[in-house]
Every structure is written in C-alpha cells, then in structure tokens.
C-alpha positions as CSV (number, residue, x, y, z in Angstrom):
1,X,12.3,-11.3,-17.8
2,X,12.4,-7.7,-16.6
3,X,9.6,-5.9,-14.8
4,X,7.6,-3.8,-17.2
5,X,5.4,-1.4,-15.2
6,X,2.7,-1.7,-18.0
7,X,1.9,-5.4,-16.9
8,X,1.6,-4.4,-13.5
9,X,-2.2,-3.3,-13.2
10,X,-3.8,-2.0,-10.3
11,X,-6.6,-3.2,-8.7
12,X,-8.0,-1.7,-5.8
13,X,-6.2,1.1,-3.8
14,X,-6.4,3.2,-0.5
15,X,-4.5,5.3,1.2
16,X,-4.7,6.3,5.2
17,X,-2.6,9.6,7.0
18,X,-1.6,9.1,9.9
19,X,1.3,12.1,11.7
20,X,4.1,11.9,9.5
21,X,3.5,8.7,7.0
22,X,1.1,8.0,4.4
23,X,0.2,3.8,4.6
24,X,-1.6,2.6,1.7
25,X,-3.0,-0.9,0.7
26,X,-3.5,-2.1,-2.4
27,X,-4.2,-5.0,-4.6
28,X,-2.0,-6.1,-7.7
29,X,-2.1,-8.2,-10.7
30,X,1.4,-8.6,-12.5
31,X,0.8,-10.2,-16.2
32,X,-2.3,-11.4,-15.4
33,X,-0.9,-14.0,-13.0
34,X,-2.3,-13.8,-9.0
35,X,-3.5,-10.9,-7.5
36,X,-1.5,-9.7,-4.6
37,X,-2.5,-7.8,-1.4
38,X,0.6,-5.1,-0.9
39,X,1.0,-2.4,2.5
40,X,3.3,0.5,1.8
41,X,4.8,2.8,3.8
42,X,5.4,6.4,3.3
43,X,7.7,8.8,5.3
44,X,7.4,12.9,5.2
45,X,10.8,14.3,4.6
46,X,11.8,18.0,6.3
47,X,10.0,19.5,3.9
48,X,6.8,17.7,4.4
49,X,7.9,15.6,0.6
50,X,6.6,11.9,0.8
51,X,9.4,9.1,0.1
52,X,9.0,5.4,0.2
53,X,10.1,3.8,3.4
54,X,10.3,0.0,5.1
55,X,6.6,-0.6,6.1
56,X,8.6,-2.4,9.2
57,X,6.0,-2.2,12.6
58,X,2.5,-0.7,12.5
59,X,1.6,1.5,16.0
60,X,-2.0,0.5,17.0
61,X,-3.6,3.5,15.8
62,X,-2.1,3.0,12.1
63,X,-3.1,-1.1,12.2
64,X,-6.6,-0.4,13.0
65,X,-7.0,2.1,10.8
66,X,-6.3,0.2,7.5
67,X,-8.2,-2.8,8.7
68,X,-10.8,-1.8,7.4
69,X,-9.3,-1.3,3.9
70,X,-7.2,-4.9,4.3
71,X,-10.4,-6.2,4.5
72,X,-11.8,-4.8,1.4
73,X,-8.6,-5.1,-0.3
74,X,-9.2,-9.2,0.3
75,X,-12.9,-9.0,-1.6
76,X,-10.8,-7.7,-4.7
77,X,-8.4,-10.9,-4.9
C-alpha cells in the first residue's frame, strides 16, 4: 500500500529556532493505527530558505529546549 498523505493526521505540533535550524516535534497517527512521536530537523539554505535535513545530534541548547515540548508531545499519544 502506498503512503497517502490524507491518512497521515496530525496530532500535536511545535516548532523551536534555534541559529540556523528550525527542530520541531510532533505527534502522528497514520490510518488510525499508533500515534508516533516524530523530531525533525530543518537547515537554512544561503538564502535563509528552510530544507529538511538529518535530525542526526542535538547541541545542548537545542535538546533542552524541545524538552519541554517532547514532554507534551508524550500526553498526546
């Protein structure tokens, strides 16, 4: 079966700016099945345009920052 982004619903969302990268977590529920905690990553290009990058390591700063919003994110699932 192929993905169909109109099964994909989202639940709870935030997003945290840090210098240069946008991290967001968020819960999602594909199809009604399990809902899913999920931490993106996003990367400022030369000209200051978001694109999607490897979340890969968290600095200190950025990890305690979304703790806060991990922790709410868990309530939702």
């Amino acid at each position: 079966m192929a993905y169909d982004k109109n099964l994909d619903v989202q639940i709870f969302l935030e997003e945290h700016n840090f210098e240069g990268t946008r991290v967001s977590v968020g819960v999602f529920q594909y199809n009604n099945g399990e809902k899913k905690l999920q931490i993106s990553r996003q990367n400022a290009n030369a000209e200051g345009e978001l694109t999607f990058a490897k979340l890969g390591r968290l600095r200190k700063a950025e990890a305690e920052g979304i703790l806060p919003s991990i922790q709410k994110a868990l309530q939702q699932m």
